[in-house]
C-alpha positions in Angstrom: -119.5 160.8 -9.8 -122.2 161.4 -12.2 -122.2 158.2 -13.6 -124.6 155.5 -15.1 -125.2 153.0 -12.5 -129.1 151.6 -12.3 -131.2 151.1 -15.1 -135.2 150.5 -14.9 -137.3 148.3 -17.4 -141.0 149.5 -16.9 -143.8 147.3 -17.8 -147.6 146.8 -17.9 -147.1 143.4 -16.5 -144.1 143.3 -14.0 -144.3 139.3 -13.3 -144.5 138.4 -16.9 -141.4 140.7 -17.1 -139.4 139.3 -14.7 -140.5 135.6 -15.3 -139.1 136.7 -19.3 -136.0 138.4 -17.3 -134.7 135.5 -15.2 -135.8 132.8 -17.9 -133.2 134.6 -20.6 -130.5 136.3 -18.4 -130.9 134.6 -14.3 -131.1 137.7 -13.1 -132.8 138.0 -9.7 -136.0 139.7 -8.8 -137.3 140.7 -5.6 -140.3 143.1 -5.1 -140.1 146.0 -2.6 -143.0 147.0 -0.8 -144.0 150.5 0.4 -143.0 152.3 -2.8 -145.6 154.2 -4.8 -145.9 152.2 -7.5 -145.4 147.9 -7.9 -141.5 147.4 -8.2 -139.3 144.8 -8.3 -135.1 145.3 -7.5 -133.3 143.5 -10.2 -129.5 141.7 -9.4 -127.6 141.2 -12.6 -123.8 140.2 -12.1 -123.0 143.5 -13.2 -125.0 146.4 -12.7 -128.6 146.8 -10.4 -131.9 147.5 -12.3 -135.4 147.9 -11.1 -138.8 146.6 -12.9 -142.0 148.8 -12.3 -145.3 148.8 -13.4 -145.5 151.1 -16.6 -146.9 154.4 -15.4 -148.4 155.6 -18.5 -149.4 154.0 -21.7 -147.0 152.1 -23.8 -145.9 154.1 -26.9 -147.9 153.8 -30.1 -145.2 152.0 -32.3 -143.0 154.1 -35.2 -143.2 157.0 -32.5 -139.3 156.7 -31.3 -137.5 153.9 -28.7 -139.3 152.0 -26.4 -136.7 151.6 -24.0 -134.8 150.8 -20.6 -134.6 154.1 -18.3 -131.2 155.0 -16.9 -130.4 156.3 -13.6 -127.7 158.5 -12.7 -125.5 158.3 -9.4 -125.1 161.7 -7.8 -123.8 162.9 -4.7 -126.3 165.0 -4.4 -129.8 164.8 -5.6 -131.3 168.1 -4.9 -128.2 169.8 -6.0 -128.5 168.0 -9.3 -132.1 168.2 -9.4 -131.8 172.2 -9.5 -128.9 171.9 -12.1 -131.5 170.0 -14.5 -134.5 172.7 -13.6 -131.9 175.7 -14.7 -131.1 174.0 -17.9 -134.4 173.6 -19.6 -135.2 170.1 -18.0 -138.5 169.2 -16.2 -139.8 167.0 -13.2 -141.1 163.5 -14.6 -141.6 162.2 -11.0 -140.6 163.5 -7.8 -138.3 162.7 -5.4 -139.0 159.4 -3.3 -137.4 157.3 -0.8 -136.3 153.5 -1.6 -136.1 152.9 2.2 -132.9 152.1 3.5 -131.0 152.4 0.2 -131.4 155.5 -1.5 -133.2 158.5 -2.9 -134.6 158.3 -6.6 -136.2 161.1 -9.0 -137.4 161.1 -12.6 -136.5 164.0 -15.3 -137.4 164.8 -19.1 -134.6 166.3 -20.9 -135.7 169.2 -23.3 -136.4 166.5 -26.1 -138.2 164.9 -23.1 -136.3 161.7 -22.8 -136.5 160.6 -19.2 -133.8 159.9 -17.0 -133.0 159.0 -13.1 -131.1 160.4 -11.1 -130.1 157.8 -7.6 -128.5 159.6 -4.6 -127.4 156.5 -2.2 -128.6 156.8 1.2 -129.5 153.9 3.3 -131.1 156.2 6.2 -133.2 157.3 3.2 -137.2 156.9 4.8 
């Protein structure tokens, strides 16, 4: 498995982001309550995505991409989550629970680019 299959647009204004979204590319947003932070599942023809509120500052400009995070499918998340630890990577956020559909993590890699990993799970609470 191991494979790109999510990817998460954060923002410091969700619905202006997903007004923007659905006016350019018709994809769908639907917000999901009971998570930690204000998030919204996107449903492209394609591929699923998320849209959260931006957890930290936006990046001064000319400091490197401002960009889409990518999530990771895994078979097992805390499997994976050790192989990242044991290679020099770090915990961005832990481990949560998108009720009923799967478990998500963040991670910096050792130039501390962040990345997801997803482990599917629909008893996931």
């Amino acid at each position: 498995m191991n494979q790109l299959n999510y990817f998460e647009i954060q923002s410091s204004n969700p619905a202006r982001e997903a007004a923007f979204y659905q006016q350019v590319f018709d994809w769908t947003f639907s917000k999901v309550e009971g998570l930690p932070i204000e998030y919204y599942q996107i449903e492209t023809p394609s591929m699923h995505g998320g849209l959260l509120a931006r957890p930290a500052p936006v990046p001064p400009t000319h400091c490197g991409t401002n960009a889409f995070t990518c999530s990771f499918e895994v078979d097992d998340f805390d499997v994976m989550a050790e192989k990242i630890l044991s290679a020099g990577g770090q915990v961005a956020m832990e481990k949560f629970a998108i009720p009923g559909r799967c478990w998500q993590g963040y991670f910096l890699d050792p130039d501390h680019n962040t990345f997801g990993l997803v482990q599917a799970d629909e008893h996931a609470q």
